[in-house]
MILODREN-557383 format. One record per atom (N, C-alpha, C): x, y, z; residue in three letters. Coordinates in steps of 0.05 Angstrom, whole numbers, padded with zeros to 5 digits, always signed. Example, Ala and Ser with C-alpha at 12.3 -4.5 7.8 and 13.67 -1.06 7.14 Angstrom:
2
+00264-00114+00156Ala +00246-00090+00156Ala +00264-00066+00156Ala +00257-00045+00142Ser +00273-00021+00143Ser +00258+00001+00157Ser 
//
This chain:
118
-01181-01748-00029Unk -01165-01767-00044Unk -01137-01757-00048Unk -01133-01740-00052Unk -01103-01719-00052Unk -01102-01713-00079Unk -01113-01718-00089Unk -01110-01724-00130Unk -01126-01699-00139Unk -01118-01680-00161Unk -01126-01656-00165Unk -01149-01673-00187Unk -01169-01650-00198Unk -01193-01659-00211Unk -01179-01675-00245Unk -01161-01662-00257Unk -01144-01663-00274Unk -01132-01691-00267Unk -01119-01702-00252Unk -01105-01725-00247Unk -01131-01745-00255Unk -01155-01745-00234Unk -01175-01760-00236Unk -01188-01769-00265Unk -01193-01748-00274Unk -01201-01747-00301Unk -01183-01758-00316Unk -01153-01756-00325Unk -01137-01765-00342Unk -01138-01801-00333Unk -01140-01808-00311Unk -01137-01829-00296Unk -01161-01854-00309Unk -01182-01836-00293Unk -01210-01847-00309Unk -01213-01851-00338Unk -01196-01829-00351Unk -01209-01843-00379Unk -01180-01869-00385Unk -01163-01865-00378Unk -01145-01888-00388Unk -01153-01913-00372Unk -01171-01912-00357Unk -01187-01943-00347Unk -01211-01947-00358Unk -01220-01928-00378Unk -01244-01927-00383Unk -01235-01946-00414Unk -01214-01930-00426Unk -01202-01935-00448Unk -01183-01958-00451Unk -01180-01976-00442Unk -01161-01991-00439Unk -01165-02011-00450Unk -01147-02027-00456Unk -01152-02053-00477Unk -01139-02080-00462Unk -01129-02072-00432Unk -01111-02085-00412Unk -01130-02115-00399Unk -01134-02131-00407Unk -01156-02158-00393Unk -01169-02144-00364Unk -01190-02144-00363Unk -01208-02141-00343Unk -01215-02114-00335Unk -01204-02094-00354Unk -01208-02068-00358Unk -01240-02068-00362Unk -01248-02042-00341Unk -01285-02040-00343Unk -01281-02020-00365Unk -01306-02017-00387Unk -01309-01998-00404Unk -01299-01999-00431Unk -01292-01991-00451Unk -01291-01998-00484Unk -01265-02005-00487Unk -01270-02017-00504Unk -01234-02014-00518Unk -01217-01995-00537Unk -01201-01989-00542Unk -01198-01978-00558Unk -01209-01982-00590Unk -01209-02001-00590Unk -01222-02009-00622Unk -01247-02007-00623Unk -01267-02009-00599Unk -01305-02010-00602Unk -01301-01966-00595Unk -01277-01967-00584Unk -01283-01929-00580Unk -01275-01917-00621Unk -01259-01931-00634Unk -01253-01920-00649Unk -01273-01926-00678Unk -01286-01947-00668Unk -01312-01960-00687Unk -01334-01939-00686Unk -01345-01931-00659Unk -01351-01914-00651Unk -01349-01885-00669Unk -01327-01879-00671Unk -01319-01851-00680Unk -01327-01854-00714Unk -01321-01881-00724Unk -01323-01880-00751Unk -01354-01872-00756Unk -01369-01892-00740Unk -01396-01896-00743Unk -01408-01865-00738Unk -01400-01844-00726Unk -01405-01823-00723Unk -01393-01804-00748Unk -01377-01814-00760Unk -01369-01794-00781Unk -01375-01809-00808Unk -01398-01835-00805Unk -01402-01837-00821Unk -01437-01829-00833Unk -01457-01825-00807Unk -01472-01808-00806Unk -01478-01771-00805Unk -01449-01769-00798Unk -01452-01736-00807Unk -01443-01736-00832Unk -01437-01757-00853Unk -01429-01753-00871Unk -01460-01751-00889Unk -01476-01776-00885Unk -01505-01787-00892Unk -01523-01755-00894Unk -01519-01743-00857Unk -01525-01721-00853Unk -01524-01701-00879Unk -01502-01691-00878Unk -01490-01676-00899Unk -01499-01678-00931Unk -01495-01701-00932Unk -01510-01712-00963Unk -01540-01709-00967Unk -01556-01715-00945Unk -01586-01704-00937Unk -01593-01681-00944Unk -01586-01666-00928Unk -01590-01641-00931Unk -01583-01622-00949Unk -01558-01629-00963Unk -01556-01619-00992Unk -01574-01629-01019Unk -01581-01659-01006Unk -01602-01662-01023Unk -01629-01649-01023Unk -01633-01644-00999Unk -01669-01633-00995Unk -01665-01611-01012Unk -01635-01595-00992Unk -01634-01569-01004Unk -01632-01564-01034Unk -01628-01585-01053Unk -01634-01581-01084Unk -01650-01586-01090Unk -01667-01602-01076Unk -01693-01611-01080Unk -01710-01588-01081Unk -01708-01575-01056Unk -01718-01550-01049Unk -01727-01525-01071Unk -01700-01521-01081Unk -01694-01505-01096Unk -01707-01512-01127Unk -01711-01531-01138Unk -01729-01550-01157Unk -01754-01547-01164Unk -01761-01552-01130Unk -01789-01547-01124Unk -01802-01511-01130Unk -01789-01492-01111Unk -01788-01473-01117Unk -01789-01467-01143Unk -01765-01460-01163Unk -01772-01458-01186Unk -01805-01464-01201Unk -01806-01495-01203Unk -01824-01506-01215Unk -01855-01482-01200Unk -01860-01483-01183Unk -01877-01470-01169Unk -01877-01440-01184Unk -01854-01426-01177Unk -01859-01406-01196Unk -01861-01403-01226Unk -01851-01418-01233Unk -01854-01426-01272Unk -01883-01426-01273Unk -01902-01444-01252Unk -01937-01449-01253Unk -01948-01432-01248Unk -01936-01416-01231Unk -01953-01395-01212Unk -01973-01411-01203Unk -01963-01431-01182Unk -01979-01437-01165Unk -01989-01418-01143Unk -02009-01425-01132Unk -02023-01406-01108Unk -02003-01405-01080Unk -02007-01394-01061Unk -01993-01400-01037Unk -02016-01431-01023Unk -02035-01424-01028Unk -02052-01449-01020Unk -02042-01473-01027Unk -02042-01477-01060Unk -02027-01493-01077Unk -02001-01503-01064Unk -01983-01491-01050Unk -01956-01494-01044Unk -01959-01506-01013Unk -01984-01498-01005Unk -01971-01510-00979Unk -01991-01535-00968Unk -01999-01547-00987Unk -02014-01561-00985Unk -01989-01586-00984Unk -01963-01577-00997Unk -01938-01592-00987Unk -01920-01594-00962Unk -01923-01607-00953Unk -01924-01602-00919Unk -01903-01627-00914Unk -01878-01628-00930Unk -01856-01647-00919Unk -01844-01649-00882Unk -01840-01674-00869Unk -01828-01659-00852Unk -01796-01650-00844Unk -01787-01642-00825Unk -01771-01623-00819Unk -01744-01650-00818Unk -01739-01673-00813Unk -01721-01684-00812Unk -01708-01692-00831Unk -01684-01711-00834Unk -01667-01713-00854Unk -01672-01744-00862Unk -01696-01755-00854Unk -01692-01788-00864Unk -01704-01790-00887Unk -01687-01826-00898Unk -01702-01823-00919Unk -01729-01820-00926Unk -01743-01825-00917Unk -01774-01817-00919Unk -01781-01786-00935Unk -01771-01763-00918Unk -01780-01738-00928Unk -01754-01737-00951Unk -01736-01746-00956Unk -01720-01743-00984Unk -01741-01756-01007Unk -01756-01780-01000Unk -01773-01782-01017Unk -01797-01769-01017Unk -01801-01758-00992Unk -01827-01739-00999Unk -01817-01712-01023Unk -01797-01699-01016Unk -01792-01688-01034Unk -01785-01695-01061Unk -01773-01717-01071Unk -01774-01730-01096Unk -01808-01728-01104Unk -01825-01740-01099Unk -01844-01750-01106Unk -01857-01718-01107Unk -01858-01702-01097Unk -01860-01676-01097Unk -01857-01670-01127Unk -01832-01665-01132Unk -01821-01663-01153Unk -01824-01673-01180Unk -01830-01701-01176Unk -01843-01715-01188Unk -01872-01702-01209Unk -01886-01696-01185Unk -01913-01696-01190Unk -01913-01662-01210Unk -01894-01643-01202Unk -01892-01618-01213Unk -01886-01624-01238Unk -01869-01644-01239Unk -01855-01643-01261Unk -01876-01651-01293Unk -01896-01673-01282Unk -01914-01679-01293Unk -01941-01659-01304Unk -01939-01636-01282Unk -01960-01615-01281Unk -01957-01587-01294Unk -01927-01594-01299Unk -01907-01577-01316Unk -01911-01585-01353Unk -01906-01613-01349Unk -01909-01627-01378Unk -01938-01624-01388Unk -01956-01628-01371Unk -01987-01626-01375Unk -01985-01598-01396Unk -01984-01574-01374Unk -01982-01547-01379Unk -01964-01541-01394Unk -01942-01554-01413Unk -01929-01536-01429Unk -01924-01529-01450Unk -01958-01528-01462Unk -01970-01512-01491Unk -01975-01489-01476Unk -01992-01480-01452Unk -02004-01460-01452Unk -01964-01448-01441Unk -01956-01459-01426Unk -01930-01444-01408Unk -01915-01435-01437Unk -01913-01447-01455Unk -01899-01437-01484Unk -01913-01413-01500Unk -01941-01417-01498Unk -01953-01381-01511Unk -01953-01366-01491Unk -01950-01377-01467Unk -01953-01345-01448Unk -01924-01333-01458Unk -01905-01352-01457Unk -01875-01349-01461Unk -01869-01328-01486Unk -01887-01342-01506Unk -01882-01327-01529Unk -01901-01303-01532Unk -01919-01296-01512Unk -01936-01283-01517Unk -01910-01250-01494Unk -01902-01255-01485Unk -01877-01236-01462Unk -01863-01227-01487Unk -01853-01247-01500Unk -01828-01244-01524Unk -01839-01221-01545Unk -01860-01225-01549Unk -01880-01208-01573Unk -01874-01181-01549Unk -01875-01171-01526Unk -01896-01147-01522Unk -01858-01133-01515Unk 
//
């Protein structure tokens, strides 16, 4: 073709990108819709995973405040992705500690005060 790989490439995307009538490929405005829609899921992303990760950390705690078993603990088996689904698996998680916490916290208060005494 005589055209270095660089020419082709710069070439291709400004036909790719073009907004010119009868241009094959996006426009500039469905390419830049595009970009939003992408930085508006790493944002979602981002917010996810800081949530699990406090969630996380919640969970933890509460677990050790019970001294739950390791058995106990893994009988919570969220999975590994960021949808909403496992944000509510971990809510409801939480949930349920939180309740098992309230149950338990006459005896969690004399153990408490029973540390303070020795």
């Amino acid at each position: 073709l005589g055209c270095s790989d660089e020419e082709i490439t710069c070439e291709f995307a400004e036909v790719i990108r073009s907004d010119e009538p009868g241009a094959i490929g996006l426009k500039r405005s469905s390419i830049q819709s595009l970009e939003d829609t992408k930085m508006g899921l790493l944002d979602v992303r981002q917010r996810r995973e800081d949530q699990i990760h406090s969630l996380q950390g919640e969970i933890l705690r509460i677990w050790d405040r019970l001294k739950l078993s390791e058995a106990e603990r893994q009988q919570f088996t969220p999975n590994e992705d960021l949808t909403r689904e496992t944000v509510k698996t971990y809510e409801t998680e939480l949930d349920r500690l939180r309740t098992l916490q309230s149950q338990r916290a006459q005896s969690l208060t004399l153990e408490l005060r029973g540390k303070i005494a020795d």
